[in-house]
SEROFI-719787 format. One record per residue (C-alpha): residue in three letters; z negated, y negated, x. Coordinates in steps of 0.1 Angstrom, whole numbers, padded with zeros to 4 digits, always signed. Each point is the difference from the previous one (the first is absolute). Layout:
BEGIN
ALAZYX...
# end
This chain:
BEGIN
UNK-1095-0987+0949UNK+0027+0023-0009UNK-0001+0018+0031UNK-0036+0008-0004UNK+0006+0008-0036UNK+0027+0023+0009UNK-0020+0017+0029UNK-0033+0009-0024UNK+0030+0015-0026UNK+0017+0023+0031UNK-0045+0015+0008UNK-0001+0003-0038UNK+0029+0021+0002UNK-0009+0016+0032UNK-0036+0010-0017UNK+0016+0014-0032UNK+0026+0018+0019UNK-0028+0023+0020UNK-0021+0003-0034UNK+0029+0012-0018UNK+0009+0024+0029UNK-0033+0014+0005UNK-0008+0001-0034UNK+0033+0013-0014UNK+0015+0018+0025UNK-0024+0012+0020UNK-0027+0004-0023UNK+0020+0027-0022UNK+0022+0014+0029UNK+0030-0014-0011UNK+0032+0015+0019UNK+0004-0014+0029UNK+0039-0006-0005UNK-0017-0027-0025UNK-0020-0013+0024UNK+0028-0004+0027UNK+0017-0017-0025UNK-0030-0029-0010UNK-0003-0004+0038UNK+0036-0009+0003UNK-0004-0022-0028UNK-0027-0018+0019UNK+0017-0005+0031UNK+0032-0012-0013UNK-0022-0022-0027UNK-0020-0017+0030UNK+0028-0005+0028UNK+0016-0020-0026UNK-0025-0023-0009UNK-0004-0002+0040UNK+0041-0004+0007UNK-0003-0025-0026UNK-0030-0020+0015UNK+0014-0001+0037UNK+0037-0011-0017UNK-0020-0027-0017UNK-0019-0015+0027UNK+0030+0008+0026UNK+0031-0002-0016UNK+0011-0040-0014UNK+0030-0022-0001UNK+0033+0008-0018UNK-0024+0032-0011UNK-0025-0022-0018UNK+0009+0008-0037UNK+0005+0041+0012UNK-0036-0005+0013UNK-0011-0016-0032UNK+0014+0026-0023UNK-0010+0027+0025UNK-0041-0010-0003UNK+0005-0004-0038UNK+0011+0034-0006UNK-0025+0017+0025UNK-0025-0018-0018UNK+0012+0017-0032UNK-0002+0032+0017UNK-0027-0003+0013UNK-0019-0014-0038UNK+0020+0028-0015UNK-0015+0026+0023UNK-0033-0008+0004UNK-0008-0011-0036UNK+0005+0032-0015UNK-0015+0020+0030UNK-0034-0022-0007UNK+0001+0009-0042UNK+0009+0039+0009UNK-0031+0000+0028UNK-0025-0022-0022UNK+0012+0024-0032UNK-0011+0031+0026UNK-0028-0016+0013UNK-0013-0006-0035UNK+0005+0035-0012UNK-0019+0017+0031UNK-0027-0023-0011UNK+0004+0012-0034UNK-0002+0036+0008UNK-0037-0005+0026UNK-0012-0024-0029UNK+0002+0028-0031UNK+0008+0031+0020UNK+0033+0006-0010UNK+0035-0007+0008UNK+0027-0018-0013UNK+0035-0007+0004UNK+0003-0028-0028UNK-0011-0028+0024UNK+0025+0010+0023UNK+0031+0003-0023UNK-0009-0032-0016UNK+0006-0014+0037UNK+0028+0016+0009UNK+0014-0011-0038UNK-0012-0040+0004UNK+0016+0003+0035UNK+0036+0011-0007UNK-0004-0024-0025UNK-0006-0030+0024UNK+0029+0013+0020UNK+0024-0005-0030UNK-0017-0035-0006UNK+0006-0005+0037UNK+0039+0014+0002UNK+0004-0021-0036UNK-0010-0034+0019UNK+0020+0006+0028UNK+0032+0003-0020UNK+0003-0014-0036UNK-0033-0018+0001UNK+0012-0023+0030UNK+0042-0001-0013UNK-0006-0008-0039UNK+0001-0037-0004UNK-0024-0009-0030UNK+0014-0031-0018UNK-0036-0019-0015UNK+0003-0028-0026UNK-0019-0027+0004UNK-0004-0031-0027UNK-0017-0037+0013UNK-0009-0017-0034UNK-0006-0039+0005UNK+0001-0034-0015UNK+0012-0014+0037UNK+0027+0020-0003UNK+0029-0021-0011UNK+0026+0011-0032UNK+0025-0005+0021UNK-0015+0032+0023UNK-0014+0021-0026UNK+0015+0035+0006UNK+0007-0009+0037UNK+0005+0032+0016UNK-0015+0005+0038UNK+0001+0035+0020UNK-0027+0004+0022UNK+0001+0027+0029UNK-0021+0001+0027UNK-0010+0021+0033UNK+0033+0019+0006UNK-0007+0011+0035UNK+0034+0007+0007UNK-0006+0019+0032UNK-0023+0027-0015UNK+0029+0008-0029UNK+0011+0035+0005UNK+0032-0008-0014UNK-0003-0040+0001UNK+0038-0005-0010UNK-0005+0017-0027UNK-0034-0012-0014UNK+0011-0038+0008UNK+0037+0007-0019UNK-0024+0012-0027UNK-0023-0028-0004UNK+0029-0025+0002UNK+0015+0021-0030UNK-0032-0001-0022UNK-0005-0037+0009UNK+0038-0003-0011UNK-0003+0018-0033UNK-0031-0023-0012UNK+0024-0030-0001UNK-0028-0025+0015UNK+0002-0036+0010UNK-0017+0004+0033UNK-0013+0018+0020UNK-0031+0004+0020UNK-0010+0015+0033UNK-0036+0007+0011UNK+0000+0009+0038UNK+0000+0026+0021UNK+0037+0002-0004UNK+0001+0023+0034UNK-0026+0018+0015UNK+0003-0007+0036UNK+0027-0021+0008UNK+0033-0021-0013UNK+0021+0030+0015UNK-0007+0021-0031UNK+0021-0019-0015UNK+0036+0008+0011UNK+0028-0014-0012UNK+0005+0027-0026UNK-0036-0005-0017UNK+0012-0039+0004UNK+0027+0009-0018UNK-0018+0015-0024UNK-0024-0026-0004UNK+0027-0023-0011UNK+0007+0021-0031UNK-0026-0019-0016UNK+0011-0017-0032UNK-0022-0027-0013UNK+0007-0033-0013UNK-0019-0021+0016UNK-0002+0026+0034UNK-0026+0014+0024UNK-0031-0016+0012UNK-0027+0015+0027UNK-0028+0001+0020UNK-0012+0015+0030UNK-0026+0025+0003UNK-0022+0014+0027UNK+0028+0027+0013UNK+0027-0027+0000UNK-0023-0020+0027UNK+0010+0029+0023UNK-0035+0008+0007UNK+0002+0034+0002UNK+0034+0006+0024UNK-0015+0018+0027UNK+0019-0020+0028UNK-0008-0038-0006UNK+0017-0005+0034UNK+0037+0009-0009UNK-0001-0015-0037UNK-0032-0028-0002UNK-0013-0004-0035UNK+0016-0038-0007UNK+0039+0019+0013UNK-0007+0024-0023UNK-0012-0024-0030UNK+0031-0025+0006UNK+0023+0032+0002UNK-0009+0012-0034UNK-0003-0032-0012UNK+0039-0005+0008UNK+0013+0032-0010UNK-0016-0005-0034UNK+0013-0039-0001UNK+0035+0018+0004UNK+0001+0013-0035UNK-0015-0034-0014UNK-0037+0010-0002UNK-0019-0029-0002UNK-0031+0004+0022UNK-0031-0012-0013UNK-0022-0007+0033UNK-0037-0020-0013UNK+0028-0022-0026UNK+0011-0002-0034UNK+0034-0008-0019UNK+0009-0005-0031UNK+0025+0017-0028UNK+0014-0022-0029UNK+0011+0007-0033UNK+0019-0029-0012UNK-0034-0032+0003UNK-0027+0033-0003UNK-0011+0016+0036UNK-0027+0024+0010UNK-0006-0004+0039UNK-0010+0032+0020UNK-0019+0003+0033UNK+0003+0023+0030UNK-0029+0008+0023UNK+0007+0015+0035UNK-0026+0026+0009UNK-0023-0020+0019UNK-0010+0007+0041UNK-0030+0000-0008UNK-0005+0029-0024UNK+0009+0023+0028UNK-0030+0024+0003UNK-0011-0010-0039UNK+0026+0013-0018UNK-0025+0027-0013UNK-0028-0019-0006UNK-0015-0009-0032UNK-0012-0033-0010UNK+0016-0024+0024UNK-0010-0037+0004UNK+0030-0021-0015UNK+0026-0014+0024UNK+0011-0037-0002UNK+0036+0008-0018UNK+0006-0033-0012UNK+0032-0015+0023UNK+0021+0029-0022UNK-0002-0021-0029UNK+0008-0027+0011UNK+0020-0020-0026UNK-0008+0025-0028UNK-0015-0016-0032UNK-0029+0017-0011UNK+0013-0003-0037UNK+0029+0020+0008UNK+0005+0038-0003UNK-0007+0015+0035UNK+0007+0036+0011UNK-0017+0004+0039UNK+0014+0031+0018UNK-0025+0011+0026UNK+0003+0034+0014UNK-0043+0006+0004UNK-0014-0002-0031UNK-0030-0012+0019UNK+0012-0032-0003UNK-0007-0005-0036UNK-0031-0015+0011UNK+0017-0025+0015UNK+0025-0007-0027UNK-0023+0000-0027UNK-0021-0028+0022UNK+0030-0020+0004UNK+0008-0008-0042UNK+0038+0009+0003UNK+0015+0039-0004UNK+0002+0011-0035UNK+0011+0030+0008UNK-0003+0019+0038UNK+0018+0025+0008UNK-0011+0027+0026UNK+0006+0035+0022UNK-0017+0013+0028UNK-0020+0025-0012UNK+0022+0023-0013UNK-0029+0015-0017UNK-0005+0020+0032UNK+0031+0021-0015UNK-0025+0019-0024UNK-0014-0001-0036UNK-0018+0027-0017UNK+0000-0012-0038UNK-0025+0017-0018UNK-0004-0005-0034UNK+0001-0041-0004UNK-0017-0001+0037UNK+0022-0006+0028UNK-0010+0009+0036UNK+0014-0010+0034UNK-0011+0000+0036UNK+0008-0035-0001UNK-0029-0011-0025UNK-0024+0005+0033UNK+0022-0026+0024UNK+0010-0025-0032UNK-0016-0015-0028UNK+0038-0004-0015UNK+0019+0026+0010UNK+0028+0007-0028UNK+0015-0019-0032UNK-0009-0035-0020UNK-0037-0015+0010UNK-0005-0028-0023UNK-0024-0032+0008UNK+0003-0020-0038UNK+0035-0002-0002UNK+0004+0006+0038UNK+0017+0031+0007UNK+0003+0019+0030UNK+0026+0032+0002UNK+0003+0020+0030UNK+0034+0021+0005UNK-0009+0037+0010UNK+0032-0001+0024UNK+0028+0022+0008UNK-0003+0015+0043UNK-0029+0015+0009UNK-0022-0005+0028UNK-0024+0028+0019UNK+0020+0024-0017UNK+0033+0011-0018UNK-0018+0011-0033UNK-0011-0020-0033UNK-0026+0018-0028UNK+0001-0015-0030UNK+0015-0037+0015UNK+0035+0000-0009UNK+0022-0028+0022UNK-0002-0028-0022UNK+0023-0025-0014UNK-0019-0028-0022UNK+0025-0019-0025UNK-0023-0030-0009UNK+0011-0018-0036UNK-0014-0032-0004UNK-0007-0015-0037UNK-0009-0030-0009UNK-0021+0016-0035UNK-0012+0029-0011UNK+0028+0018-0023
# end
């Protein structure tokens, strides 16, 4: 699907690229010194997407995560191209149809496309640098009568979908994330999934090092999601999906994270306890992770010695499975990633827009069934490509309370 996706954008960029050239250049006999110069522009512009395709289906092994970050960024070259290309030509296109409409001409329709286009481009250059590096610390607060007084103002931190081998600078971002965590003084600590993006060897021993930075009083539980199965490594021959599961599973055991695979645990205060569940992405979401409206899975072995009575906070990685959760009676509070918001979220006025809303009927923040809630993490990596608009990586600090104040 992203192949084909990518091949339609490279003709729409091929057809505005002769439009603009005919229309622009040619049209009103620009000098050709200008014209030698958008041609050399296209030719360097295209054998990169094409280096960058061949490196990707060719190139593998120890060059995996180069490859990764390679097709990211050509991606973003390629949006950050084209995009603006197809505003200027449709702003053109408009303003010839202007002038044959009302004989006359005008230049207005034009500038206002070359103005919305420089403006996408700084939108674009924004997300690919601050919008993707600024953490964004949200404060969350669980009100409920289950909750007991022993627990009310337990802290959690909730971080999900770090991607570690799409991180430009992933020492960096990961020291950062283990500061913020830090600085929140929480008493545990949650993570979603998707802790790497292709394989346990993103996480070398320095990020593992990192990683055990984490301060929390009662530590670090996780789940796996979809890109910790190893389903997308491009050679399943020299590291099978259930090496590369137990592998990160062990690595992340090291630094006393407790794995949460289709179980529950749980954490005392004195005679009080809360018990928390962790669901393993399951098999057989693979090829429905983008569908809404799925049929609810039998989830029910996870809770098994849970008391429906007590408080229950269910991590599952695929908000999708709230269906399932809700069917079951126990999870006060799920918490979710995944989505990421697709990485992009025009706010307009109180309206907020995201590609997202057309794969996912709960896509971003707290869903609530009666007292039921349902929050999804936005993430921190990226996936696709290197840029965030309007989705800041996100770290949730969830407060619970047993009454309103």
């Amino acid at each position: 699907m992203i192949a084909i996706v990518i091949c339609g954008l490279i003709i729409i960029s091929l057809v505005c690229d002769i439009y603009l050239y005919n229309r622009v250049l040619v049209k009103h006999k620009i000098s050709p010194l200008y014209r030698k110069v958008f041609v050399a522009y296209w030719a360097i512009l295209y054998l990169f997407f094409l280096a960058t395709i061949l490196a990707s289906r060719f190139v593998i092994g120890e060059s995996v995560e180069l490859m990764t970050r390679l097709f990211m960024w050509s991606t973003y070259a390629l949006l950050i191209s084209i995009i603006p290309k197809f505003i200027i030509s449709a702003f053109i296109a408009c303003s010839d149809f202007y002038s044959v409409l009302f004989k006359r001409k005008t230049r207005a329709l034009s500038y206002i496309g070359v103005g919305i286009a420089a403006l996408v481009i700084v939108v674009f250059v924004h997300g690919a640098t601050l919008g993707r590096s600024q953490i964004e610390v949200k404060n969350v607060s669980v009100v409920s009568d289950k909750i007991p007084e022993s627990f009310n103002g337990y802290k959690v931190a909730f971080f999900s979908d770090l991607h570690v081998g799409t991180l430009v600078c992933k020492r960096n971002m990961v020291a950062k994330l283990v500061d913020e965590i830090n600085n929140q003084n929480v008493d545990l600590v949650i993570n979603g999934g998707d802790i790497v993006h292709q394989s346990y060897e993103e996480i070398t021993p320095e990020i593992l090092e990192i990683l055990n930075q984490i301060e929390a009083k009662d530590g670090v539980l996780s789940v796996l999601g979809n890109h910790d199965l190893g389903y997308y490594y491009p050679d399943s021959l020299s590291l099978p999906k259930d090496l590369n599961i137990k592998c990160l599973i062990e690595d992340l055991i090291s630094i006393d994270n407790v794995w949460l695979q289709n179980s529950s645990t749980y954490i005392y205060r004195g005679t009080d306890s809360i018990s928390i569940t962790g669901h393993t992405y399951p098999r057989e979401m693979k090829g429905l992770a983008h569908i809404i409206g799925m049929d609810a899975f039998d989830i029910s072995s996870a809770y098994n010695g849970v008391d429906s009575t007590d408080f229950n906070i269910t991590i599952a990685h695929d908000p999708q499975l709230w269906s399932s959760i809700l069917s079951n009676g126990i999870g006060d509070v799920t918490l979710s990633g995944h989505v990421h918001a697709m990485q992009c979220k025009i706010k307009i006025g109180s309206k907020v827009f995201s590609p997202a809303s057309m794969l996912y009927d709960k896509w971003s923040g707290e869903y609530r069934d009666g007292e039921r809630m349902l929050y999804i993490n936005d993430g921190i990596g990226c996936v696709v490509f290197p840029m965030r608009i309007g989705v800041k990586p996100e770290l949730t600090i969830i407060e619970l309370k047993t009454k309103a104040e």
